[in-house]
N, C-alpha and C positions, 0 to 999 in steps of 0.2 A: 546221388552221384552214380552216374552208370558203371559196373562192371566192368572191365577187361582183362580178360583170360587167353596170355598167347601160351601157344605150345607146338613140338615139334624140333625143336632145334635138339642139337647133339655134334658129336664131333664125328669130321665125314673128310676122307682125302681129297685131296681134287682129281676136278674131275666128277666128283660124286653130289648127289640129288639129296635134297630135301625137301617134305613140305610143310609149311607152318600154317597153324588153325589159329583163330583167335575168334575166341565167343561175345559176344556183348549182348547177354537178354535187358531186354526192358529198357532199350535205349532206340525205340522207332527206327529198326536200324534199317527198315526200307527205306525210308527217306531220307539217310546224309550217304550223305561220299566218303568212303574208308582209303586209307592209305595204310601201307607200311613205311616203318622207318626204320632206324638204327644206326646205333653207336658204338663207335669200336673206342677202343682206349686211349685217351686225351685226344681224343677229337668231337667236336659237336656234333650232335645227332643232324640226323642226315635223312630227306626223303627217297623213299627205295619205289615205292610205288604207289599209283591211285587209282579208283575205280567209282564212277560217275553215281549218282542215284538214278539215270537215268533208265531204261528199258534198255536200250541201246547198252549202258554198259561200256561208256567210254572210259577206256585206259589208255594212264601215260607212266614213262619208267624214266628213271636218273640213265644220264647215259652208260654211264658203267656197268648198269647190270640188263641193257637193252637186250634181247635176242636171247637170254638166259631165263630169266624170270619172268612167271606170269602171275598176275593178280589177278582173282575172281571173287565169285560172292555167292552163297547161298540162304536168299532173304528167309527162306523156311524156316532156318536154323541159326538167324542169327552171325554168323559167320562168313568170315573175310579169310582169303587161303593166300599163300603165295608159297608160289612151285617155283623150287629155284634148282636149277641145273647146270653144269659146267664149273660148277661151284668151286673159286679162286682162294689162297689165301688170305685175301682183301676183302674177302666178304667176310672174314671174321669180326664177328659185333653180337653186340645184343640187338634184336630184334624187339621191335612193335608196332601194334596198331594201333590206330588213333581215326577218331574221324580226318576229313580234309577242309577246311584246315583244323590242324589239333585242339582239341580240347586243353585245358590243364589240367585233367588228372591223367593220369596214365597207369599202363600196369604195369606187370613185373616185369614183363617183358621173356625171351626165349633168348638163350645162348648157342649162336651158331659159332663153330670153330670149324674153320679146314684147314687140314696140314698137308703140306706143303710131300 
């Protein structure tokens, strides 16, 4: 079962920036497609972002956090980032990664909060 390790999250006004890591060794992570997601409270998880296995490095984003949030990847390391800025009370959730499409296991996940 592969690892995943997000982190990053904290409480941030709006307005205000975060970026979240998430590690995954020993999961050939050159080769799939990661995404982030997240869940805020009594609502179903939700895809936030994705990022292609491709060279190219195709990304696509939920519309709500279009223009705000970027996904990237650092195959060296394993890790999947997402730079989220502009950062809304409605992005309050737990965050995670997950390949695209999800796996079933998942991690602990990152608690972002913005106040308002």
């Amino acid at each position: 079962q592969v690892q995943l390790v997000e982190s990053g999250g904290g409480l941030v006004q709006a307005g205000g920036s975060l970026r979240l890591s998430c590690v995954a060794p020993g999961s050939n992570f050159s080769f799939k497609a990661w995404a982030w997601y997240r869940q805020a409270p009594g609502k179903q998880r939700e895809l936030v972002a994705r990022i292609s296995r491709a060279i190219v490095d195709y990304t696509a984003y939920a519309d709500s956090v279009k223009g705000r949030f970027t996904i990237s990847r650092e195959n060296a390391k394993n890790t999947v980032y997402l730079q989220m800025n502009s950062l809304r009370p409605g992005d309050t959730a737990v965050y995670y990664c997950n390949t695209y499409p999800p796996a079933d296991y998942w991690g602990q996940g990152t608690q972002v909060t913005v106040s308002s």
